[in-house]
C-alpha positions in Angstrom: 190.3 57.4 44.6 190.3 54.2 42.7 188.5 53.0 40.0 186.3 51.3 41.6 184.9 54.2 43.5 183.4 56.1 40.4 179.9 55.7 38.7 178.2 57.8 35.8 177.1 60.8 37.6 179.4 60.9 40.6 180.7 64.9 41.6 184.3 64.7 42.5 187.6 67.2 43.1 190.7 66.4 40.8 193.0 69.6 40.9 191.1 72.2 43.3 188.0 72.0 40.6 185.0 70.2 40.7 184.2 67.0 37.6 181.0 65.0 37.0 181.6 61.1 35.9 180.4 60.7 32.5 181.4 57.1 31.7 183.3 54.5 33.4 185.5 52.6 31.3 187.5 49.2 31.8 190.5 51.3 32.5 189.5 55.0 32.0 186.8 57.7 33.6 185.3 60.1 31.6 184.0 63.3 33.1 183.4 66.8 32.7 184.5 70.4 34.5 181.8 71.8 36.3 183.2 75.0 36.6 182.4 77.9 35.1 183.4 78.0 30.9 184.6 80.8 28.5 182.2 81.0 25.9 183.4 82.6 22.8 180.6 83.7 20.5 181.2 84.6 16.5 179.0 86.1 14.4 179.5 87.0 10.8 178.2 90.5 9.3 175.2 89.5 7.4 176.0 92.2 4.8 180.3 91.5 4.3 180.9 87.6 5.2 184.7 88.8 5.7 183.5 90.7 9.1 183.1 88.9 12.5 182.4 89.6 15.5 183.7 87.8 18.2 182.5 87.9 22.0 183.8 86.1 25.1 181.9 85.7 28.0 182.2 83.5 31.3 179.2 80.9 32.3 178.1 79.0 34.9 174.6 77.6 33.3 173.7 74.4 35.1 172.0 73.5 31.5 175.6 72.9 29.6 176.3 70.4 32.4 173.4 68.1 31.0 173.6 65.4 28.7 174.7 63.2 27.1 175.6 64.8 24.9 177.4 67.3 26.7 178.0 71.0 25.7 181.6 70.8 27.4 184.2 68.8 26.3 184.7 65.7 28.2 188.0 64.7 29.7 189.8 61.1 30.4 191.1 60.6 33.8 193.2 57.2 33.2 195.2 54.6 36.2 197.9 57.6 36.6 195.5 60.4 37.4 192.9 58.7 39.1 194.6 58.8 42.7 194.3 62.5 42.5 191.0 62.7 42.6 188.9 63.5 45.9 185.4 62.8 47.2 185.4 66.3 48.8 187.3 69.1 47.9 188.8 68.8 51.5 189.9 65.3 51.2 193.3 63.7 51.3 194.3 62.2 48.2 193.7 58.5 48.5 
């Protein structure tokens, strides 16, 4: 793909996973994994602040998808990267 092709809120492949354009820049797209995210949860023992708890956990919650601001962390897909990406997952690289 080239930089042209992308708009906020395009879905498109880049390395077998699926992204969601965030922000185009002059040079540089923004986006963010929609697959699923580890979720690690602490919690501190109310009773010895030394003590945590930690969980991890897998999610696939369509709500840490919207924003802005965005749950995930956002990633920047510059010139060198960009003709990697796919409109389908099926695609060849353009």
């Amino acid at each position: 793909m080239k930089h042209k092709d992308f708009h906020i809120g395009l879905d498109f492949w880049c390395g077998g996973n699926r992204w969601r354009c965030t922000d185009v820049g002059t040079r540089v797209i923004v986006a963010i994994s929609l697959e699923p995210h580890e979720i690690l949860n602490t919690e501190v023992d109310p009773n010895d602040k030394t003590q945590k708890t930690e969980r991890r956990y897998m999610t696939d919650d369509p709500s840490w998808f919207s924003g802005p601001t965005y749950v995930v962390v956002e990633h920047v897909f510059d010139e060198d990267t960009l003709p990697a990406c796919k409109f389908n997952p099926n695609d060849e690289e353009s």
